[in-house]
Residue, then its C-alpha position, 0 to 999 in steps of 0.5 A: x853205440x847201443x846201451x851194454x847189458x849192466x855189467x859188474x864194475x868196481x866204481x871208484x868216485x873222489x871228490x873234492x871239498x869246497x871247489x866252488x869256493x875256488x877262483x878259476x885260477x885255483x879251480x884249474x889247479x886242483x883239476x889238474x891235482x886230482x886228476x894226475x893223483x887218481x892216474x898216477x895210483x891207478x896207473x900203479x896198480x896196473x889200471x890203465x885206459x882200456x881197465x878203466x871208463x872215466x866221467x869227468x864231473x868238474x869237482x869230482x872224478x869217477x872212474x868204472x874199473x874192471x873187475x878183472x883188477x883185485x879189490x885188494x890191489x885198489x884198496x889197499x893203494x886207497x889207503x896208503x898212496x892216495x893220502x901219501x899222494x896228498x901230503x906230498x901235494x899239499x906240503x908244496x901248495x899254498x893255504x888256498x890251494x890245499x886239496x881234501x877229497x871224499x873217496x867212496x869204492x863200491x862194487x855193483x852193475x853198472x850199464x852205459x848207454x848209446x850216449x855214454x851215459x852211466x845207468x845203475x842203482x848200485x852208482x846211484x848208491x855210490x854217489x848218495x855216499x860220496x854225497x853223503x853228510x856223514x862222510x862230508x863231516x868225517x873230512x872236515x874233522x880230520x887232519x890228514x885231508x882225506x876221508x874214504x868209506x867202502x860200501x856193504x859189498x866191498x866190506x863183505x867181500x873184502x874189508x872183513x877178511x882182514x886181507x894183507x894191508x886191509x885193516x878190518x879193525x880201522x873200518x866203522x859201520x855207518x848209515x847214511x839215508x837216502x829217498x829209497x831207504x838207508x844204505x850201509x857202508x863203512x867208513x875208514x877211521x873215527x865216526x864223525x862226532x854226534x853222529x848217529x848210531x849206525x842201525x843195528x844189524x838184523x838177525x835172521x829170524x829161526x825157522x819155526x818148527x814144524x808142526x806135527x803130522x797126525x797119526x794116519x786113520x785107524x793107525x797107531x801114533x808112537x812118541x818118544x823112543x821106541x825100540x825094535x820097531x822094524x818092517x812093521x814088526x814091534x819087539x821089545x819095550x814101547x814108551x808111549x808119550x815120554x819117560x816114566x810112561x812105559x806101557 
């Protein structure tokens, strides 16, 4: 199959933490946990295998989605179902087969080659912030086993219009470095302590103001307010310059 134009895609990625500290046995088992988490959600919000490609990365599960499924829908399920779907696991697992997971969502271009191969920028970024210290740091301080972040465009599109289940207010500015340059995202919940302040927004700078024309040749040039200047035919009072200046 030759590779597909880049095409939109919601991009969801979910990873767990500390899965190479695992034996085999225990590996097996947190596959078989996440994996069945991530269908069952999905599978809820009506995503099912022809909505959805999916990469198996051992530890970690990405899955490119539709984007004919609303974001709302996904990340509202992100929210509640998934941490939902992790007590209910882990109240029944013993101590070493606890499962805590980094969740990224982001949306972007993604395009898949003639050997399934996925090719974008925009999940380049999503797996810089899956990887990312900062949200790794956010899970290990927390109690509830999971930690998730939207990236700028899920935040601009999404998260700030305060939609039904979407709480803006919950949702903190964090930026994560990367080798071609800081990326923005938003993460769920308290920043991570010392970290570092997120980069401050940059304002658009005002459009200067044009310069003035000068008076054509042999003509006369008028300032301030000039009254009865019509088909060029002047009437009544003229002020050259500004007030005070009446001529």
């Amino acid at each position: 199959m030759p590779q597909t134009p880049p095409l939109p895609r919601t991009m969801l990625l979910i990873d767990t933490e500390r899965f190479s500290d695992r034996d085999d046995v225990q590996q097996a088992y947190l596959r078989r946990m996440l994996f069945g988490m991530v269908d069952r959600v999905l599978l809820a919000d009506g995503v099912d295998h022809t909505l959805r490609l999916r990469a198996d990365r051992g530890d970690a599960v990405m899955e490119l989605i539709d984007p004919s499924v609303p974001l709302t829908t996904l990340l509202r399920s992100l929210l509640i179902d998934v941490p939902a779907e992790l007590r209910s696991v882990n109240r029944l697992a013993s101590s070493s087969a606890q499962i805590r997971l980094r969740t990224v969502l982001a949306t972007g271009y993604v395009a898949v080659d003639e050997y399934d191969g996925w090719v974008g920028t925009d999940l380049n970024q999503a797996c810089r912030l899956l990887d990312a210290e900062l949200l790794r740091a956010a899970l290990r301080e927390r109690g509830d086993d999971y930690a998730l972040c939207v990236s700028e465009s899920v935040h601009a599109g999404i998260v700030r219009h305060q939609h039904t289940g979407i709480p803006a207010e919950e949702f903190n500015r964090m930026t994560v470095p990367s080798k071609n340059g800081p990326l923005t995202a938003w993460l769920h919940g308290p920043l991570p302590k010392h970290s570092p302040a997120p980069e401050p927004v940059q304002q658009r700078p005002a459009d200067p103001a044009p310069a003035p024309q000068p008076a054509p040749p042999g003509g006369i040039e008028f300032r301030g307010t000039n009254h009865g200047a019509v088909a060029n035919q002047i009437t009544g009072g003229i002020t050259f310059g500004g007030p005070g200046e009446r001529r």
